[in-house]
N, C-alpha and C positions, 0 to 999 in steps of 0.2 A: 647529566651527561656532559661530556668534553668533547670537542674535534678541534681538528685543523681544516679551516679552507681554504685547502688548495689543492693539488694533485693527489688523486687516492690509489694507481698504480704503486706496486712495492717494488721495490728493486730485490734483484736476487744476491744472495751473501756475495761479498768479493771475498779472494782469498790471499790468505795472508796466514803470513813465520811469525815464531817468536823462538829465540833461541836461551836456550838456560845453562849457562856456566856454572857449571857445580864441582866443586872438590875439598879440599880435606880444610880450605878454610868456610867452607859455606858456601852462598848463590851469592851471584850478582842479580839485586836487584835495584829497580828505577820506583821512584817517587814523581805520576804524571804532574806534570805542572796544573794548578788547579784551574786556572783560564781554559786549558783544553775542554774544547764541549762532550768529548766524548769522554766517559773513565777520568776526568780530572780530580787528581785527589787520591788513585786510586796508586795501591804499592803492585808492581806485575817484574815482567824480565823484556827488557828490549825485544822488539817486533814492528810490524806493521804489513801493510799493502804489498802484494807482489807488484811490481812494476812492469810494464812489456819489456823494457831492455834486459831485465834478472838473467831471464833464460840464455842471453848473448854474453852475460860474466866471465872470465875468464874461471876454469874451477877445477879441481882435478876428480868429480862426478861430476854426471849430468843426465838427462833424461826424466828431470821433475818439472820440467816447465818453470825452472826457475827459484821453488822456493824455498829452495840450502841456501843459494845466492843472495836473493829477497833478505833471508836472515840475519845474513852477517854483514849484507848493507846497511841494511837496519842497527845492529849491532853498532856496527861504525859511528854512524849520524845520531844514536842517541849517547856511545860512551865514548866514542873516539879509538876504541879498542878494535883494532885488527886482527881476524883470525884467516891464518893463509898456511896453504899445503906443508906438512912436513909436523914434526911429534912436541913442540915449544907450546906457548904460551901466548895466548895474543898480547899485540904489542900495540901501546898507546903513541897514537900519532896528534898530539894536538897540532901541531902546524899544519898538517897537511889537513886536517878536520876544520878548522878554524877558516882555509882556503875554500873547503867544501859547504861551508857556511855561509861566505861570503860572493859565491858563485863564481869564484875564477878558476877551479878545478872540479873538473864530474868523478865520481868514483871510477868508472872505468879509465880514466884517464890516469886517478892516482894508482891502482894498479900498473896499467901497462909500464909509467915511469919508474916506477920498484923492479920492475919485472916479475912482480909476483901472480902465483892464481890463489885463489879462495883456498879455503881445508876444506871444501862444504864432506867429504867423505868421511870425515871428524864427526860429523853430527849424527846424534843415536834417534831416530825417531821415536816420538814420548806421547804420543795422542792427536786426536783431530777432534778440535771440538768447535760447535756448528752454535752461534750465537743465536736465543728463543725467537720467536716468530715475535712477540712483541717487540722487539726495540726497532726504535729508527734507523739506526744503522746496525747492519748485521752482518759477520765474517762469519766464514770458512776456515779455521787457523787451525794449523800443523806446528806444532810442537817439538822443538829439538835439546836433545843435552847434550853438551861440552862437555867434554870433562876437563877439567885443568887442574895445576900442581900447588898453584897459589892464589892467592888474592891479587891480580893486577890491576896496582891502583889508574882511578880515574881521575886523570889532569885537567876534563874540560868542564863548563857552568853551559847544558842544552839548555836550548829554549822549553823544547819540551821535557824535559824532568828537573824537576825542581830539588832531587837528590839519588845519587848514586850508595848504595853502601855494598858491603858483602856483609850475608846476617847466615849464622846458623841456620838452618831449616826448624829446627825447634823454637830456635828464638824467636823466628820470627812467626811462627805459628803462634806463641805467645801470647807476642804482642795484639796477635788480632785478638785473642781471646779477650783480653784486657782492653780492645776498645783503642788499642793506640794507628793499626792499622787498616785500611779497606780492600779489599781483595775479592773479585770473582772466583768462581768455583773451579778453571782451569788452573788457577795459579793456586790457589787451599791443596788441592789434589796434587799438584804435584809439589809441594813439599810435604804433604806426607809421605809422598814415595818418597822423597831424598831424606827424611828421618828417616824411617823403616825400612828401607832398603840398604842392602852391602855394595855397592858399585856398581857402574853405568847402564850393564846389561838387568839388576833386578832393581834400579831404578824405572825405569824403561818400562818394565815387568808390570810393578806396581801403578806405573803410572797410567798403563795403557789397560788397567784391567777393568773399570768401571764402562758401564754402555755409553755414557754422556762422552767420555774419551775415545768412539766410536763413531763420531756426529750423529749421537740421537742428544736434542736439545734437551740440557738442563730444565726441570722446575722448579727446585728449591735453590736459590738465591741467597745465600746468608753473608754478604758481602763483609758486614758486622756480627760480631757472633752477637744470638739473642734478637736479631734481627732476619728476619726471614721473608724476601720476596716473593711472592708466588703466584704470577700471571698467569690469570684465568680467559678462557674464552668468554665473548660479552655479543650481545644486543650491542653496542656503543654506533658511535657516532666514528665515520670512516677520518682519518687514513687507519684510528686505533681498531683493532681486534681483539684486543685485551685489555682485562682491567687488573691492576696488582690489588690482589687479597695479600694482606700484611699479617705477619704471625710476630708477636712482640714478648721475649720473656726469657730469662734463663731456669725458669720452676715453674712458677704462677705464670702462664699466659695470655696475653690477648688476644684476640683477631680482630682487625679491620675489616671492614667492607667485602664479608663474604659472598662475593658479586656475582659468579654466575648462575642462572637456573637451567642449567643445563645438566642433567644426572651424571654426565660420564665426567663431568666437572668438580660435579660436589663429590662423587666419592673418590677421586684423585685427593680432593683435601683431606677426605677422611683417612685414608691411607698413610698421609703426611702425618697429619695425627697423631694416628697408631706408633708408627716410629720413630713420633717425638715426645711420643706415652714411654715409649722404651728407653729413651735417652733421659729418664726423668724430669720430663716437660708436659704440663700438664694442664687442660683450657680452662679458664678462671672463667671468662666472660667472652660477650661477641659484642662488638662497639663500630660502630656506625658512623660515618664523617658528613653525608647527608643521604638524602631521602630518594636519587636518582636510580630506576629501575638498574643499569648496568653496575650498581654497585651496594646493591641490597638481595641481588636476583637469589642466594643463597641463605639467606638469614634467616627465616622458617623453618628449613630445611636442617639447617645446621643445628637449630636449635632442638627441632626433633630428634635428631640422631647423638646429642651430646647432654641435650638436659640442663646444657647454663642458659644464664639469661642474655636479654640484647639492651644494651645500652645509649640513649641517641640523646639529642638536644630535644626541648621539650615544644619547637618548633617543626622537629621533624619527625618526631612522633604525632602531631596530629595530622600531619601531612600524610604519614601509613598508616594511619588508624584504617581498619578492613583488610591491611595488604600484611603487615609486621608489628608484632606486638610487644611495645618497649618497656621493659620491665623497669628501669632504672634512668630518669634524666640525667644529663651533664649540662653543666652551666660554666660559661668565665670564670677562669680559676681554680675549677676542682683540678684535684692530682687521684692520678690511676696508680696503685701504687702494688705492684708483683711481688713477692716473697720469692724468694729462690739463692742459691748458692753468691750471688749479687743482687740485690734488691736494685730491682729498678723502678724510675718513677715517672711519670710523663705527667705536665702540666696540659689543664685543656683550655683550647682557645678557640672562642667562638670568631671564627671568619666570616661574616655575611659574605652575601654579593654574588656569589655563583647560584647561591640558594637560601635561604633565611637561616636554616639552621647548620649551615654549613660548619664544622669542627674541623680544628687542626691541633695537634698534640706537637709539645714540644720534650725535648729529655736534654735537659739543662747539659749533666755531665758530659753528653758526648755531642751539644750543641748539633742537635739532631732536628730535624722539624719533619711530619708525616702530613702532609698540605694538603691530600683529598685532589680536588681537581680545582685548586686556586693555581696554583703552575702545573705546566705539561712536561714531560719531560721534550718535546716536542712541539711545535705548533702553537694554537692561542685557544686560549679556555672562553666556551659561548657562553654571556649572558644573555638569558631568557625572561624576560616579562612573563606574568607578572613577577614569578617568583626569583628571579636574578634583575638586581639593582647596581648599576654599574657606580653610583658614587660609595656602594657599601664595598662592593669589590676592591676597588681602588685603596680606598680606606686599611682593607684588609692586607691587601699584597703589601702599603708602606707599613703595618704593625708587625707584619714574619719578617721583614728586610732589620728590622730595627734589633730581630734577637742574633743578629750576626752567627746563623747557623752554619756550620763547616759542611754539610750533607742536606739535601733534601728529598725525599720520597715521595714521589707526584703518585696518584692515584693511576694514571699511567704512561709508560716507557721508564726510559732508565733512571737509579738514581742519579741526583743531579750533585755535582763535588764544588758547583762554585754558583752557590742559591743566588746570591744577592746581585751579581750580575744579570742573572736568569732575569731575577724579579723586577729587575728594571728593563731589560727588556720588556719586558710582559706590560710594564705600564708605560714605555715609548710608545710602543705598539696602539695602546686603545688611545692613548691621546694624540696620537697621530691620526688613527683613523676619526678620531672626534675633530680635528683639525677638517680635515678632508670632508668630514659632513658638512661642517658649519660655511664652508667656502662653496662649497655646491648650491647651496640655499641662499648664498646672499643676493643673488637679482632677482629672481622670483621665488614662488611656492612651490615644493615640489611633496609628491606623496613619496612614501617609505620605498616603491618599486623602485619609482623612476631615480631615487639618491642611491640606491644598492647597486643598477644600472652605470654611473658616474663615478661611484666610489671606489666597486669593487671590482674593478677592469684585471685583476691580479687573478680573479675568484671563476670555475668553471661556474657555467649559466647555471647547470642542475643543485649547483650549492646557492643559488640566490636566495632561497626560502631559508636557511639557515642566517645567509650576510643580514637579511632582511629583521631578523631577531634582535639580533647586533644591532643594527642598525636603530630599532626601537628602543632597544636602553642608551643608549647613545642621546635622542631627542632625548627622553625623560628627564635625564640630566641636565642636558642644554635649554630645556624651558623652566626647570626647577632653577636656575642659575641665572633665569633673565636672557639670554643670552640666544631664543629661539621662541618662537610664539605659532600655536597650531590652531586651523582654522578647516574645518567641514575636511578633515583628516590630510590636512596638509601641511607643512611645515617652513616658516620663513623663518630666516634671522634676523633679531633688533638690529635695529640703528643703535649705536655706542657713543655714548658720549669723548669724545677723543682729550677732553682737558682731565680726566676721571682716571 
């Protein structure tokens, strides 16, 4: 299991535009800068956050609380491109963007000086779609099309988008196909309305016909095509309520960590399935990252209803011996290797440290890594004695940081667009709080309560028995290292030699 400890209250979606310019040369769309934590890496169309002042824009509609306005401020600050009342073209303002960058001019401000208002009555509504209950952060996002005459170029370098283009809707459907781009399922969806569709109104049509462009939340994820997310409800460890079951394949498929035991759970997979039986995908095997109830809760199950076998590390098969019966070990180095219209191949990588038989798969080509619960997309992953050993962890996180992966898939929350940042986080993090122990302990002894007490002042009291875990692989390491000595279950720090 994984958690975060610290607040377990969820916050409710905030809500937020994304506006899509589409016309006879293609969409405009942005490439997230991959530093952004949220979607970094990922190809979409300008958006974000309503703001309280939107609804106060100058605009020629109104009566949305804002989020035509929201859009095309957005708009602004990620291309520099202005769209304002009357039948033209938005027009690229670097200077005045550049100011708004720099904090010496507010967007209302640069309006009123133009004298201009918003087009927001330009905008065609295209869908509301309600981001899954799993992720950290979650919107409420309203969907608009522009329609425009041409490609207007963009003259400014955002912090946040790392690239502007204007791409055919087919092209760039493509390219995801082929692995060149990442994309959520609002944005897949609507370019396939803007292939398939004849103009704004059955773009609009096509785009708002699916229930997910309803705010009923997505479950299939295929951010990479052949790659398929599919957050399940879990047993897990709070703030997470879901665990991602991983579907891997373009013919021959895999699954990952068919996680939950929960019936209305497993046959939603099974259903998924079904309609990716139809799409000529088809389950090879079920494979297993480690031995954690919230990420095996299905594997039985699944197995009964589909008749392949289940695959694990030959540590975490004795571990479910009674519970899951693993037809087939993986070991360092084996390759998983799919048959299908592209053959795909995933290297496997034994990660201790969360668990002994802990597995992570990499797929060279698209410098991809599926890391189980070594990183969160969120939060900090528990080592548990005895079976999580924080000096194999550690070990483990600097061996995934070294395959310089463009993408990473935590076992759960979002994927992640910029791993090896992540990954160091994740080990500032434990050698911080290793830090923090070893200073607690150096004037007297103290037991594991009373350092969780001193340590973990950030952490709610009812999370102490989990800090308290942490806490214990923490010492093991630090008396395995010299560096800590325990005595009738108590814990002091050596004396160090200082010329050493």
């Amino acid at each position: 299991m994984a958690g975060k400890m610290g607040q377990m209250a969820s916050r409710p979606p905030r809500t937020a535009s994304t506006v899509i310019l589409a016309g006879p040369a293609g969409v405009l769309m942005v490439e997230r800068a991959r530093i952004l934590r949220f979607l970094g890496g990922f190809h979409g169309c300008p958006g974000g956050v309503v703001d309280r002042g939107d609804a106060a824009l100058p605009a020629d509609s109104t009566g949305d609380g804002g989020k035509r306005a929201a859009a095309l401020r957005e708009l602004f600050e990620e291309t520099g491109l202005l769209l304002t009342a009357g039948e033209g073209d938005p027009v690229s303002l670097p200077e005045e963007w550049k100011r708004l960058v720099e904090g010496t001019l507010s967007f209302a401000d640069l309006l009123a000086g133009r004298k201009e208002i918003l087009g927001t009555s330009r905008l065609v509504p295209a869908g509301n779609w309600l981001t899954p209950a799993f992720s950290t952060r979650r919107y409420d996002t309203f969907f608009y099309i522009v329609p425009v005459k041409r490609a207007v170029p963009v003259e400014i370098s955002s912090p946040e988008a790392a690239s502007c283009e204007w791409l055919d809707a087919g092209t760039a459907l493509r390219r995801w196909k082929e692995h060149e781009l990442l994309m959520v399922p609002p944005t897949l969806n609507m370019l396939r309305a803007l292939r398939d569709g004849r103009g704004p109104d059955e773009w609009a049509s096509l785009a708002c016909a699916p229930p997910q462009a309803r705010a009923v939340p997505t479950r299939r994820i295929e951010s990479r095509f052949g790659l398929i997310l599919f957050p399940v409800k879990t047993r897990t460890l709070p703030p997470a309520t879901h665990t991602n079951t991983i579907l891997f394949g373009e013919g021959e498929m895999i699954i990952i960590d068919p996680a939950s035991s929960l019936p209305e759970e497993q046959e939603a997979l099974l259903d998924l399935l079904a309609d990716l039986d139809r799409e000529g995908r088809h389950l090879k095997e079920i494979v297993l990252s480690h031995h954690h109830p919230d990420h095996v809760g299905g594997a039985e199950a699944l197995r009964k209803a589909t008749g392949v076998g289940v695959a694990a590390h030959p540590a975490t098969a004795l571990l479910l011996r009674g519970v899951v019966r693993i037809d087939r070990c993986l070991s360092d180095g084996d390759e998983i290797i799919l048959a299908g219209p592209c053959e795909r191949r995933l290297e496997v990588l034994h990660t201790p440290g969360h668990a002994p038989g802990h597995l992570s798969f990499h797929e060279r080509p698209t410098a991809t890594i599926f890391g189980g619960d070594n990183v969160l997309g969120d939060g900090s992953v528990l080592i548990s004695p005895p079976h999580g050993d924080m000096d194999d962890y550690l070990r483990s996180l600097v061996r995934m940081k070294r395959l310089n992966a463009r993408i990473l898939v935590a076992g759960h929350g979002e994927i992640e667009g910029n791993p090896n940042d992540r990954i160091d986080a994740c080990i500032e993090h434990r050698l911080e709080r290793e830090r923090m122990i070893l200073a607690s302990i150096l004037d007297s002894p103290l037991a594991p309560p009373e350092i969780v007490k001193r340590v973990y002042t950030d952490v709610p009291e009812e999370m102490h028995p989990l800090a308290e875990l942490s806490v214990l692989a923490h010492l093991a390491r630090l008396v395995r290292r010299g560096l800590a000595a325990e005595r009738k279950g108590a814990y002091k720090a050596r004396a160090q030699n200082k010329s050493s």
